[in-house]
Biopython code that builds the backbone (N, CA, C, O; Angstrom):
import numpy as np
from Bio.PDB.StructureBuilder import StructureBuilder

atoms = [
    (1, "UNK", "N", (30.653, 85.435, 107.572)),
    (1, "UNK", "CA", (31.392, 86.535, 108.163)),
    (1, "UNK", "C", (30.604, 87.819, 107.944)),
    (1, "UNK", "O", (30.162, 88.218, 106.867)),
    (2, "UNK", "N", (30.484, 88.472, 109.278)),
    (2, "UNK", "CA", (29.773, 90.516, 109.037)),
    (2, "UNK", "C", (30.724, 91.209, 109.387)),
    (2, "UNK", "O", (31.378, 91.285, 110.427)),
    (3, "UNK", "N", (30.755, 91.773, 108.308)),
    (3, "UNK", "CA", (31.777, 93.418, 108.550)),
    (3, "UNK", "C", (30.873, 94.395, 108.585)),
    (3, "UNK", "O", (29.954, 94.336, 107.768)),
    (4, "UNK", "N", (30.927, 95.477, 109.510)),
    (4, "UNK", "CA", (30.501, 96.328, 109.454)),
    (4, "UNK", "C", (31.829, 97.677, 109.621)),
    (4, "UNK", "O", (32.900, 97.711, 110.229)),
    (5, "UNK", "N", (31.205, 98.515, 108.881)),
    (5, "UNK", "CA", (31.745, 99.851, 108.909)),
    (5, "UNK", "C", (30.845, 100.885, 110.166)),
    (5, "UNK", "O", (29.651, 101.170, 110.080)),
    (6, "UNK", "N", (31.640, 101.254, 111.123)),
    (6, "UNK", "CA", (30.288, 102.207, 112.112)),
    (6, "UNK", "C", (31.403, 103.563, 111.463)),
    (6, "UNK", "O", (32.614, 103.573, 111.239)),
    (7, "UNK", "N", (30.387, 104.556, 111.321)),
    (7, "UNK", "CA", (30.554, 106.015, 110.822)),
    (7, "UNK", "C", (29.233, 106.350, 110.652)),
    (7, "UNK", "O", (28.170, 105.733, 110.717)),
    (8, "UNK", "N", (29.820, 108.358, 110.235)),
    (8, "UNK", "CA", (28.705, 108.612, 110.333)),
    (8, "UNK", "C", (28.549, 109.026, 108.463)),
    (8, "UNK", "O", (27.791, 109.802, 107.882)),
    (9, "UNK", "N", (29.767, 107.996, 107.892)),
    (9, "UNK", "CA", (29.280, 108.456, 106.099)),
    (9, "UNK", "C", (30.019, 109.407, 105.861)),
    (9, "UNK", "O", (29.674, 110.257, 105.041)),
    (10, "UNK", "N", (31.383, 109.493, 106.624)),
    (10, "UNK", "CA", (31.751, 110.627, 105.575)),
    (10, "UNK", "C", (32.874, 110.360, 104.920)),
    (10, "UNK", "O", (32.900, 109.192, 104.533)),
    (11, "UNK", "N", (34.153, 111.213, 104.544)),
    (11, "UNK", "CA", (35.111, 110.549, 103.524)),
    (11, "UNK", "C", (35.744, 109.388, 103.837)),
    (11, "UNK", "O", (36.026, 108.426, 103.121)),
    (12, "UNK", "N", (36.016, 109.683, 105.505)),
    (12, "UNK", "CA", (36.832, 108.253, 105.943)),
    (12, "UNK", "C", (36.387, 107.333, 105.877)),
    (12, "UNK", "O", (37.016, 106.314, 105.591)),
    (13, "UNK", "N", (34.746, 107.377, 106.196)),
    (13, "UNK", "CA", (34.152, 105.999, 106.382)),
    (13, "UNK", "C", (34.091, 105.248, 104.885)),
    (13, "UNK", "O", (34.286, 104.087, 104.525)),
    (14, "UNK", "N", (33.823, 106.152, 104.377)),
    (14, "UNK", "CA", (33.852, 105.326, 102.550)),
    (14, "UNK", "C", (34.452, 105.259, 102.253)),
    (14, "UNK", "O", (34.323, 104.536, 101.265)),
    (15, "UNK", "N", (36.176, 105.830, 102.484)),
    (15, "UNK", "CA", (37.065, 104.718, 102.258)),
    (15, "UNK", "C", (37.245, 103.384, 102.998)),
    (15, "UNK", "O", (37.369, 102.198, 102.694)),
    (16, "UNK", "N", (37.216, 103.869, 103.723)),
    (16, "UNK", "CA", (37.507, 102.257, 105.111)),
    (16, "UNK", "C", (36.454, 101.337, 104.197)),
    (16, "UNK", "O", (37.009, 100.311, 103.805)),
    (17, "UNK", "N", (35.361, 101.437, 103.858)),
    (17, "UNK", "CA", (34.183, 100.485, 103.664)),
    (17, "UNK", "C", (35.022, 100.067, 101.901)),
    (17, "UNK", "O", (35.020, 98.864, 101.641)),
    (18, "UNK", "N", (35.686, 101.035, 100.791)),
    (18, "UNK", "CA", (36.137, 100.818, 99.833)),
    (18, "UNK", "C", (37.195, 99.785, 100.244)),
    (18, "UNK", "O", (36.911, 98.623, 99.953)),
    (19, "UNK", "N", (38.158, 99.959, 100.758)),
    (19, "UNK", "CA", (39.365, 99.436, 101.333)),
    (19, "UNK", "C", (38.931, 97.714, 101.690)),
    (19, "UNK", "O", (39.588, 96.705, 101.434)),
    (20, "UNK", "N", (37.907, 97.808, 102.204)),
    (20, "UNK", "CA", (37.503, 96.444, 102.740)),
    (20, "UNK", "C", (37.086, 95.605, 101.884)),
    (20, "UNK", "O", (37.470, 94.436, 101.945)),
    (21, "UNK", "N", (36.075, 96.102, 100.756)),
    (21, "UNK", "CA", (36.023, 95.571, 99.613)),
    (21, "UNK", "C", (36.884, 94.881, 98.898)),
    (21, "UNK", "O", (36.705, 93.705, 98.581)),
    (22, "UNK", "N", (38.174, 95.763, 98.506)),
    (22, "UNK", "CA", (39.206, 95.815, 97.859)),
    (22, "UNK", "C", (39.754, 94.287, 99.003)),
    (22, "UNK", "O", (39.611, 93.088, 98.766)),
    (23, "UNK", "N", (40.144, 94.707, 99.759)),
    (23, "UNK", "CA", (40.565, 93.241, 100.721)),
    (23, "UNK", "C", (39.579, 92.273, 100.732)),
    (23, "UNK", "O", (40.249, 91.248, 100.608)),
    (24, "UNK", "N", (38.583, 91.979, 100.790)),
    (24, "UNK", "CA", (37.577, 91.022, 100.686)),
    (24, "UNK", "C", (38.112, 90.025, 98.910)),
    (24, "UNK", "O", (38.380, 88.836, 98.737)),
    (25, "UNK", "N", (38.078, 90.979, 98.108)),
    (25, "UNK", "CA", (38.452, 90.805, 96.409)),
    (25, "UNK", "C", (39.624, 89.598, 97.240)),
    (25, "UNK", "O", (39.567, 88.417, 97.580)),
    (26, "UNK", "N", (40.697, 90.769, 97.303)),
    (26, "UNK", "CA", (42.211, 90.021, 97.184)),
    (26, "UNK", "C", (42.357, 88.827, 98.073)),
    (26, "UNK", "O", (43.369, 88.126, 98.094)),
    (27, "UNK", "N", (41.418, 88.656, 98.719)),
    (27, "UNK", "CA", (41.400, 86.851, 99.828)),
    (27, "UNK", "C", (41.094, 86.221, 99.068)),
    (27, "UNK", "O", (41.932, 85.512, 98.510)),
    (28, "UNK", "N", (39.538, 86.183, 98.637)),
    (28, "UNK", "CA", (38.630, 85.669, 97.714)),
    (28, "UNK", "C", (37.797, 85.462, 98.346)),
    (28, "UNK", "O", (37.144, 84.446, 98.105)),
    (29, "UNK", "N", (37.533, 86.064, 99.121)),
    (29, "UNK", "CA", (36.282, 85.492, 100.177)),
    (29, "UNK", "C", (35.343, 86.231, 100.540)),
    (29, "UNK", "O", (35.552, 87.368, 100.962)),
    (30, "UNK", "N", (33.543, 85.441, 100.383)),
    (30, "UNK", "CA", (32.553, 86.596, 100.481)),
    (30, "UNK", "C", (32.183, 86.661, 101.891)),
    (30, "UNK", "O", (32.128, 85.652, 102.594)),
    (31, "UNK", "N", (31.946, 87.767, 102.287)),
    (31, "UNK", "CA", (31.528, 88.504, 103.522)),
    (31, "UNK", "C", (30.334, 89.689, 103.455)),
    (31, "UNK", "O", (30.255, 90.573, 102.602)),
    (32, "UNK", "N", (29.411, 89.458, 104.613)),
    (32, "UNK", "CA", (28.446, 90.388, 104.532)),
    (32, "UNK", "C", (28.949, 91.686, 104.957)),
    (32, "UNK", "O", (29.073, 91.738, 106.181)),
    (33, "UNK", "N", (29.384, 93.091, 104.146)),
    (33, "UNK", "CA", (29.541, 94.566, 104.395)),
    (33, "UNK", "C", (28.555, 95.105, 105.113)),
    (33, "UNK", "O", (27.509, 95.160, 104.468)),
    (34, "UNK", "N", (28.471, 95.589, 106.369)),
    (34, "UNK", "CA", (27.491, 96.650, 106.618)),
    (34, "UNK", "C", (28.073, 98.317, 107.134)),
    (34, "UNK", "O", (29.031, 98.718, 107.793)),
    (35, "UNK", "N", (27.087, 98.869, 106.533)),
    (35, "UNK", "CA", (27.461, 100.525, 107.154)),
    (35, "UNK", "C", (26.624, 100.664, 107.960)),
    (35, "UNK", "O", (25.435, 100.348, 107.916)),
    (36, "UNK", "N", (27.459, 101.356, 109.077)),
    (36, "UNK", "CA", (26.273, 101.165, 110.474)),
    (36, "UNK", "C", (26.612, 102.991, 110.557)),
    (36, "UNK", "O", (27.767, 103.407, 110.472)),
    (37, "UNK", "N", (25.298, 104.019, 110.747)),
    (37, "UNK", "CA", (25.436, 105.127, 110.913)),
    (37, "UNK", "C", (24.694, 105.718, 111.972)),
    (37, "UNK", "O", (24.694, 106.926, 112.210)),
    (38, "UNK", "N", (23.825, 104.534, 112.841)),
    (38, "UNK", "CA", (23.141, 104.950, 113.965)),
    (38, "UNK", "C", (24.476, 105.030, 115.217)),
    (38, "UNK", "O", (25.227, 104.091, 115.483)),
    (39, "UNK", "N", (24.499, 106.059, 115.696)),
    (39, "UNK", "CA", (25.323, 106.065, 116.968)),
    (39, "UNK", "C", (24.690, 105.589, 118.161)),
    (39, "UNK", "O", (25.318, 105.770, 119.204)),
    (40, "UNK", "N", (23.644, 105.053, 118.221)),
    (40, "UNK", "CA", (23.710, 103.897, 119.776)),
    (40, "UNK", "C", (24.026, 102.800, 119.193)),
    (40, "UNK", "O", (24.591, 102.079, 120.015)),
    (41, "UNK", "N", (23.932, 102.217, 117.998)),
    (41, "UNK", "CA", (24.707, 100.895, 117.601)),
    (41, "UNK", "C", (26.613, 101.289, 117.540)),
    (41, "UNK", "O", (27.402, 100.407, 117.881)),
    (42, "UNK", "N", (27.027, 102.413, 117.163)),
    (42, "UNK", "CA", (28.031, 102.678, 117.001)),
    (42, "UNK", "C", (29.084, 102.481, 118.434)),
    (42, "UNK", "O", (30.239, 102.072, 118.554)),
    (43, "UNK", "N", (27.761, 103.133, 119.696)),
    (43, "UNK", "CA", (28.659, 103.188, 120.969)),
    (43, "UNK", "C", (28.737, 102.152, 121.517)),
    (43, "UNK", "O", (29.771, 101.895, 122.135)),
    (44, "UNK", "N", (27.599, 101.162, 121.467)),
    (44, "UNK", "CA", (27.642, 100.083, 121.849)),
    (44, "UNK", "C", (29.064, 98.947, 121.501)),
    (44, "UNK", "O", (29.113, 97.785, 121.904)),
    (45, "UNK", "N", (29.719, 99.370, 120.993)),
    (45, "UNK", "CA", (30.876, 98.270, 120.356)),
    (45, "UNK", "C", (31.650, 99.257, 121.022)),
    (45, "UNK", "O", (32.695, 99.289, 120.373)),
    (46, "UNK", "N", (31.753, 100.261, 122.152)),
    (46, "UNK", "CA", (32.285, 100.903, 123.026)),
    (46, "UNK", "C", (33.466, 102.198, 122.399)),
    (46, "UNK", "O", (34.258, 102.872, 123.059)),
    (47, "UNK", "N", (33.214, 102.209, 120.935)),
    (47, "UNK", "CA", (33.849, 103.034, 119.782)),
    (47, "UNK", "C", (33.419, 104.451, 120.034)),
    (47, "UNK", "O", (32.285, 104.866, 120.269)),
    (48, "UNK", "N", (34.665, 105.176, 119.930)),
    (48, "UNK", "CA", (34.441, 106.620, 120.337)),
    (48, "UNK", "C", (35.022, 107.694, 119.287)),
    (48, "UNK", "O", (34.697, 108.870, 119.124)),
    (49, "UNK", "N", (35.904, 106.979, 118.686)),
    (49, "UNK", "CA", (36.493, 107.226, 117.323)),
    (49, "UNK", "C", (35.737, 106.841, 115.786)),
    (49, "UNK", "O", (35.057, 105.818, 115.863)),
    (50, "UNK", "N", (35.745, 107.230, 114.971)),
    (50, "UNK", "CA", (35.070, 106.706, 113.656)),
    (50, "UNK", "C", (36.144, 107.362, 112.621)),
    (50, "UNK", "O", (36.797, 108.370, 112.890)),
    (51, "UNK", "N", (36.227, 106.647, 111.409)),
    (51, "UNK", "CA", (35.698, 105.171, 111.067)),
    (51, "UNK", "C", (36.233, 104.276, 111.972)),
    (51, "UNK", "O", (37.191, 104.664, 112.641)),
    (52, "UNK", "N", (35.527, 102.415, 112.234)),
    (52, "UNK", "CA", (35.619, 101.595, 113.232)),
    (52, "UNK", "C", (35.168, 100.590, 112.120)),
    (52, "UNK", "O", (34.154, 100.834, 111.466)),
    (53, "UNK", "N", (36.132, 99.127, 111.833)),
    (53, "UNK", "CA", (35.831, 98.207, 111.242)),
    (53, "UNK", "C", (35.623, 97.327, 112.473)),
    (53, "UNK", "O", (36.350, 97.301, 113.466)),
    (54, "UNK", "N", (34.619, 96.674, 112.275)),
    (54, "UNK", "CA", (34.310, 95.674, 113.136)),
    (54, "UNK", "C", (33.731, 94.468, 112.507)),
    (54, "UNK", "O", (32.674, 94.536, 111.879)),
    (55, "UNK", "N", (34.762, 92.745, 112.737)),
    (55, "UNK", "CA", (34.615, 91.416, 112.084)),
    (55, "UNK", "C", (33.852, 90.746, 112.977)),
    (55, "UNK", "O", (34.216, 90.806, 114.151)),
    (56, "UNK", "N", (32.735, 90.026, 112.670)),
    (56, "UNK", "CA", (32.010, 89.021, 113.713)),
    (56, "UNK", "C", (32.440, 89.775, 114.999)),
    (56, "UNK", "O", (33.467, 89.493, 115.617)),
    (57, "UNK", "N", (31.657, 90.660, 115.316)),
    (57, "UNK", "CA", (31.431, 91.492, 116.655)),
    (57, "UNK", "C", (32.465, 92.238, 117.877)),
    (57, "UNK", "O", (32.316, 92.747, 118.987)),
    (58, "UNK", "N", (33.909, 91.873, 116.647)),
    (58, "UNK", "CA", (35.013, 92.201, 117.356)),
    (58, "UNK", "C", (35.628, 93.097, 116.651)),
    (58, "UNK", "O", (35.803, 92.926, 115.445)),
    (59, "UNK", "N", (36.129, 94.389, 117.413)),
    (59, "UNK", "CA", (36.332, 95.903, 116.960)),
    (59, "UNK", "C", (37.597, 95.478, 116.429)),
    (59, "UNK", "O", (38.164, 94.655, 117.148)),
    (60, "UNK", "N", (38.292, 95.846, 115.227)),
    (60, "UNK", "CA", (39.692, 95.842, 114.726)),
    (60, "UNK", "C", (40.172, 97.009, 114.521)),
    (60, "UNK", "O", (41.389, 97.185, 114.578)),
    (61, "UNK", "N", (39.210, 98.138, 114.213)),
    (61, "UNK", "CA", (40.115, 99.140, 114.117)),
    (61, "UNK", "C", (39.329, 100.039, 114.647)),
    (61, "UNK", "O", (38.233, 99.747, 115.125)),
    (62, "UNK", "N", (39.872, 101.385, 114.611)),
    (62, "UNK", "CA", (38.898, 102.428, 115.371)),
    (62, "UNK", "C", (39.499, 104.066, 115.269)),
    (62, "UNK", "O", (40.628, 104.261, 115.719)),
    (63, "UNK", "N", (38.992, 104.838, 114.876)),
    (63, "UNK", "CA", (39.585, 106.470, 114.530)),
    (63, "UNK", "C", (40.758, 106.718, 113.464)),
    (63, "UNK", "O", (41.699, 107.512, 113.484)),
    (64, "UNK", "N", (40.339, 105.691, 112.467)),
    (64, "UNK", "CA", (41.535, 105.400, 111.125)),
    (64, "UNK", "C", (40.977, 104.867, 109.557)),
    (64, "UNK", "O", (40.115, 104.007, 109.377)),
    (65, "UNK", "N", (41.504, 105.405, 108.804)),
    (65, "UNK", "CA", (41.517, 104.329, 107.479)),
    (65, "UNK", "C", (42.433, 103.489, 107.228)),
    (65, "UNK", "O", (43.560, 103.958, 107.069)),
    (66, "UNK", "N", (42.274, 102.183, 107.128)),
    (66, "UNK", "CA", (43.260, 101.104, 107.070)),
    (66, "UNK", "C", (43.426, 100.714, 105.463)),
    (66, "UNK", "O", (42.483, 100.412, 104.732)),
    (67, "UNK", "N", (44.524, 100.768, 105.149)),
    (67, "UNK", "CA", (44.792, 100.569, 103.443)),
    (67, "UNK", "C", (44.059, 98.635, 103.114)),
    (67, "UNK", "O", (43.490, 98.015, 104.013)),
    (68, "UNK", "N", (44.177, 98.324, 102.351)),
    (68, "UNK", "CA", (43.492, 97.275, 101.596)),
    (68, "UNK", "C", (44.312, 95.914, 102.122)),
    (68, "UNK", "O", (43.663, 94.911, 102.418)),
    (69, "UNK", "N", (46.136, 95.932, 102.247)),
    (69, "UNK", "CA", (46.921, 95.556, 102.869)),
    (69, "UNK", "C", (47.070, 94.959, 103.948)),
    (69, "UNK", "O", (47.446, 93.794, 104.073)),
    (70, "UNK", "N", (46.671, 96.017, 105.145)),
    (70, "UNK", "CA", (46.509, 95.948, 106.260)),
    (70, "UNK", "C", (45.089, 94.870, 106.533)),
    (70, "UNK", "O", (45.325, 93.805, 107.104)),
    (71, "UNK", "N", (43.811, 95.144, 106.164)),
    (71, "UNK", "CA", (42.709, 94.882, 106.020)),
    (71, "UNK", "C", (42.738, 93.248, 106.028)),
    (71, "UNK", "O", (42.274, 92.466, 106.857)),
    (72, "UNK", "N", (43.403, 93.024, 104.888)),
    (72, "UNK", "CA", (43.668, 91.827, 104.076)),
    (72, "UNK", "C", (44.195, 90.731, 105.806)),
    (72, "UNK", "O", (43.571, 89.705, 106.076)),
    (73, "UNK", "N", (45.458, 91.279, 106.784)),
    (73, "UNK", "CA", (45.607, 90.232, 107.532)),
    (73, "UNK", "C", (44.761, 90.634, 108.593)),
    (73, "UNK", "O", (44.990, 89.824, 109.491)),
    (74, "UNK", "N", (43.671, 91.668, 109.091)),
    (74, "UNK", "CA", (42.883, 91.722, 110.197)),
    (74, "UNK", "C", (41.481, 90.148, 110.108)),
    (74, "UNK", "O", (41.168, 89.232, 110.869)),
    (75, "UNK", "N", (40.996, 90.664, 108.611)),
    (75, "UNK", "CA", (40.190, 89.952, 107.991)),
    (75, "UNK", "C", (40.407, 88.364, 108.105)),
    (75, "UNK", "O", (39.611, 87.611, 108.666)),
    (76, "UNK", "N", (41.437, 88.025, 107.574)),
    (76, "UNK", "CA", (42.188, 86.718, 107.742)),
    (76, "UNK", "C", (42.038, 86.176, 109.032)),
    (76, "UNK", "O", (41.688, 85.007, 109.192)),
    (77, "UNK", "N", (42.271, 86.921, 109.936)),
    (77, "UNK", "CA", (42.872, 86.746, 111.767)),
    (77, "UNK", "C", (41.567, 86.396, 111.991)),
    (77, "UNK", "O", (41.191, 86.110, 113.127)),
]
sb = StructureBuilder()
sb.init_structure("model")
sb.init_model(0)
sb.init_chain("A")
sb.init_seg("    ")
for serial, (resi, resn, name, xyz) in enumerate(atoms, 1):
    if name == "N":
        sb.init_residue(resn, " ", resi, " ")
    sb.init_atom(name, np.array(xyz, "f"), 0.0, 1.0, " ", f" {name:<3s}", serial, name[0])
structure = sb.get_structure()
């Protein structure tokens, strides 16, 4: 599994990328994290909002921080 975080690094995005962690922990399951901060990789996943979690190449969230909770059943799905 790749997660990536697209942002451009700032408070939201490091939470969203903390948050995911924290949900990754509470499954038990390892997954590759990436922070993506180039914006032609960012637009390309058609994201116009940031922070944007995106699982195996499919956008889940987009212009939000998602608590650890939430995370936990996107991740799962």
């Amino acid at each position: 599994m790749v997660i990536k975080i697209l942002g451009s690094g700032c408070k939201n995005c490091q939470n969203l990328y903390k948050n995911t962690l924290e949900a990754l922990e509470i499954l038990g399951i390892e997954a590759q994290v990436l922070k993506v901060e180039d914006i032609n990789e960012i637009m390309s996943y058609g994201v116009m909002k940031t922070p944007a979690l995106v699982v195996d190449d499919e956008v889940k969230i987009m212009g939000r921080v998602a608590k650890s909770k939430e995370l936990t059943k996107l991740i799962k799905n």
